[in-house]
C-alpha positions as CSV (number, residue, x, y, z in Angstrom):
1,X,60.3,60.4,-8.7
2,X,59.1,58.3,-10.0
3,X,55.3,60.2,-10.1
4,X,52.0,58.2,-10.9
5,X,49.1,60.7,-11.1
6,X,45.7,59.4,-10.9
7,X,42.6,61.5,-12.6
8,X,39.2,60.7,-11.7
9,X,39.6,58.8,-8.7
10,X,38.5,59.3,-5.3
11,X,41.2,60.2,-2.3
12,X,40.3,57.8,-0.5
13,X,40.3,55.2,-2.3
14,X,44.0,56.4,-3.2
15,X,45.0,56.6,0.1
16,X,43.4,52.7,1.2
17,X,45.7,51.5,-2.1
18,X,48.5,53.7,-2.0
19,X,50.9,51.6,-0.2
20,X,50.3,48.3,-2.2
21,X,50.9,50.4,-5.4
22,X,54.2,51.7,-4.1
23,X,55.4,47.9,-3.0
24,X,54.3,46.6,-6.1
25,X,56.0,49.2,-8.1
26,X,59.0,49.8,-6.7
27,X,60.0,46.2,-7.1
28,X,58.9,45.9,-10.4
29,X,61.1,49.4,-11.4
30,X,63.6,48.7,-8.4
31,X,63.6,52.0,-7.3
32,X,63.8,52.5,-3.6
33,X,59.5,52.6,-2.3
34,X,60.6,55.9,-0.9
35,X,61.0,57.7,-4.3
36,X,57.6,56.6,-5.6
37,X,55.0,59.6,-6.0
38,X,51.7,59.0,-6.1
39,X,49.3,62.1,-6.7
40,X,45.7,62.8,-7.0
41,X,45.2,65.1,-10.0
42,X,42.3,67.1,-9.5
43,X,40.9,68.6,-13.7
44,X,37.8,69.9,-14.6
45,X,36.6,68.2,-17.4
46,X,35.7,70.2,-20.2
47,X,34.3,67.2,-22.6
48,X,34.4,63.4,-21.7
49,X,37.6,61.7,-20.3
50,X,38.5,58.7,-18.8
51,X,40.1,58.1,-15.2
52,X,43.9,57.5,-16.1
53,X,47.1,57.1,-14.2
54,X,49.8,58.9,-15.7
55,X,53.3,57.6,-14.9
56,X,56.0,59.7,-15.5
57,X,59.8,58.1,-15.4
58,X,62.5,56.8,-16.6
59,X,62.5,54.6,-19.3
60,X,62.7,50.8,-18.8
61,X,62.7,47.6,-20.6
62,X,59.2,47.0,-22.5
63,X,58.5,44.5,-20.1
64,X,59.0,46.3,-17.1
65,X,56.4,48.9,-18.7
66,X,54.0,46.1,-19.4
67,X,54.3,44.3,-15.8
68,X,53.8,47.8,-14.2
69,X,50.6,48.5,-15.7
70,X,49.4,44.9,-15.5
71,X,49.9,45.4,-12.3
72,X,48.1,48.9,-11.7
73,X,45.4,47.7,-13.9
74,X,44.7,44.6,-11.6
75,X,44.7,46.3,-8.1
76,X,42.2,49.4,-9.7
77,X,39.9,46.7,-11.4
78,X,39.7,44.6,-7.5
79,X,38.0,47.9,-6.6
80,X,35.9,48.4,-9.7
81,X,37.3,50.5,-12.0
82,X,38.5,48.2,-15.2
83,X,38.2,51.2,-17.7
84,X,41.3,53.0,-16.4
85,X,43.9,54.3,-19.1
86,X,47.4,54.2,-18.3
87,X,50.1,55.6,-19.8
88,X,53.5,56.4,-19.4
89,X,55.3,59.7,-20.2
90,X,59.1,58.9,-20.6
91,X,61.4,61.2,-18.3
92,X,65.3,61.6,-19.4
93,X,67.8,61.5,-16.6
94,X,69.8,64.1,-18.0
95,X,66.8,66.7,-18.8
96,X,65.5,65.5,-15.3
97,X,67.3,68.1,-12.5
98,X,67.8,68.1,-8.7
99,X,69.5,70.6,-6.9
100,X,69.8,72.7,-10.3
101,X,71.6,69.8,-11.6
102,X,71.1,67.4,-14.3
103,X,71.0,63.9,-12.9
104,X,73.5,61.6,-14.2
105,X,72.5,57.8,-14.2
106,X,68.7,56.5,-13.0
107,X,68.5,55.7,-9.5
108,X,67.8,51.3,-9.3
109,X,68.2,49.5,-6.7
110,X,70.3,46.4,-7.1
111,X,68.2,43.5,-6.5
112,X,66.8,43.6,-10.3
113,X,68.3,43.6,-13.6
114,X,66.7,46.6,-15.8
């Protein structure tokens, strides 16, 4: 956690970006690079839909949300695809459980201010 699904896209291309999404990220949401998720969500389409990314965590500061997808947005349009939607879905800690328990705080690093 946190998960960033991708719809539309090839796996390869996931896998060549994959690790420059996860540095970029993780220091943007200062969560630990080994946390991030990123997964290839494979839908059949019944009617037309864009290629997203779908990031699912905790919630941050606007401008953490902004940066993140700026950033997303940037590395996806270096490789051609500049009409990506991205979106967030908001993920609570304490409806969020591990172990059969609810977590209690949202894991951060310390380096950052969120």
């Amino acid at each position: 956690m946190p998960f960033l699904r991708f719809k539309g896209f090839e796996k390869d291309l996931l896998k060549n970006i994959s690790s420059m999404i996860i540095e970029e990220f993780s220091y943007i949401a200062n969560v630990a690079k080994e946390i991030v998720k990123i997964e290839l969500i494979n839908v059949e389409q019944i009617t037309n839909s864009p290629m997203s990314v779908e990031i699912l965590m905790f919630q941050r500061k606007n401008e953490i949300h902004d940066e993140i997808a700026k950033m997303i947005y940037k590395i996806l349009s270096e490789y051609g695809y500049k009409h990506t939607h991205i979106f967030f879905i908001m993920l609570t800690p304490s409806f969020y459980y591990k172990e059969g328990l609810p977590l209690k705080e949202i894991p951060r690093l310390n380096h950052l201010d969120i």
